[in-house]
C-alpha positions in Angstrom: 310.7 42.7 181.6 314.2 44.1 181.4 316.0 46.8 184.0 318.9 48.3 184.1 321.4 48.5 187.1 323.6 52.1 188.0 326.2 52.2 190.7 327.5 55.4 192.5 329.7 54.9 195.0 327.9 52.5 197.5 324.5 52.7 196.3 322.9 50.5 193.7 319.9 51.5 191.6 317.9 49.2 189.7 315.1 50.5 187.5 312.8 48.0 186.3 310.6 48.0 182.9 307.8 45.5 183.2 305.8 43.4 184.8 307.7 42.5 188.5 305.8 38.2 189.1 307.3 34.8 189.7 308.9 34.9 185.9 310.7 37.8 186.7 311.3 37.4 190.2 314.8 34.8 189.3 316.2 37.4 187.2 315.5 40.4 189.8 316.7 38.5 192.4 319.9 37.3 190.8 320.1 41.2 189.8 320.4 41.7 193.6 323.1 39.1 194.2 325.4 39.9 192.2 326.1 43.9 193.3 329.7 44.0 194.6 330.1 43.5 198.4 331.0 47.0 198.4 327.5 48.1 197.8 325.6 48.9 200.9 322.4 50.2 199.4 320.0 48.8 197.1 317.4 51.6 195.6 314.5 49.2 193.2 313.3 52.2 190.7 309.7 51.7 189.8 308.7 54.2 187.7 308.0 52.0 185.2 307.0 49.0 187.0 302.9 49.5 186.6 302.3 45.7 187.8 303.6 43.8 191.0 301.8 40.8 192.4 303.0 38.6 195.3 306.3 37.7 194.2 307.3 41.8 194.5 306.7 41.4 197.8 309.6 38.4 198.2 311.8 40.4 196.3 311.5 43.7 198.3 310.9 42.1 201.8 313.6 38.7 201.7 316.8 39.1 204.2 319.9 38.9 201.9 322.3 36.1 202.6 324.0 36.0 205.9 326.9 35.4 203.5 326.4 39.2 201.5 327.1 42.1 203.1 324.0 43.7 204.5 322.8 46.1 202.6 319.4 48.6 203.3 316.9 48.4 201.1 314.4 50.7 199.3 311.8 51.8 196.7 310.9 54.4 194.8 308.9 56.1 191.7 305.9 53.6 192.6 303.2 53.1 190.3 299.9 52.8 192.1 299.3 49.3 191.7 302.4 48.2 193.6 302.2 51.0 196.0 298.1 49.9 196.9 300.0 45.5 197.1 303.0 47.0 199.4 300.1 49.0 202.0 298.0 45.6 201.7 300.5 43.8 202.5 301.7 45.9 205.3 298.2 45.7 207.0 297.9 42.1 206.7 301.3 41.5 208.4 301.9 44.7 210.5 305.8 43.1 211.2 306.7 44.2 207.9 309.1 47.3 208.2 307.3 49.4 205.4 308.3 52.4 206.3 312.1 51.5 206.0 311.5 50.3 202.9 309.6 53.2 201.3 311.4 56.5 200.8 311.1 59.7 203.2 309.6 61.5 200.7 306.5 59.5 200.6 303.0 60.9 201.4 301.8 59.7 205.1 298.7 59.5 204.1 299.1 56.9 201.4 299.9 54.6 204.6 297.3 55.4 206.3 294.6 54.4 203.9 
């Protein structure tokens, strides 16, 4: 797994390649922490993510520290394996805020499935 990180302005993008599990999940997450304070957003680009298990869910779902600045979070480009984990996930624990965390642009019916 490797990704690459873009800034513009406020926003950060990160686009992974590979496999998103516990292995990856340290580098990911340290990724994350070290954006500027000045970033506000955080946009994870999965496009070529095809694989997500449990520890996808940590990284997409944990609080940042109460130190960091907050910053709102979200995905996008989803391959249909992650997409299928996120919904799961989302109906096993209704409290999770999936629709913050997914873009606008995504189909309504894939969360209702």
């Amino acid at each position: 797994m490797y990704f690459a990180l873009r800034i513009d302005g406020t926003a950060a993008y990160i686009t992974v390649h590979g496999e998103i599990d516990y292995s990856t999940l340290p580098t990911l997450r340290a990724a994350a922490a070290g954006l500027p304070p000045e970033v506000t957003e955080l946009v994870w680009d999965l496009h070529d993510a095809r694989f997500m298990d449990v520890a996808g869910l940590h990284l997409l779902f944990e609080q940042p520290s109460p130190e960091g600045p907050p910053r709102k979070t979200t995905v996008t480009n989803l391959a249909p394996q992650p997409l299928r984990l996120l919904v799961l996930a989302a109906e096993a624990n209704p409290a999770l805020e999936l629709a913050q965390l997914l873009p606008d642009t995504l189909p309504p019916t894939l969360l209702d499935d």
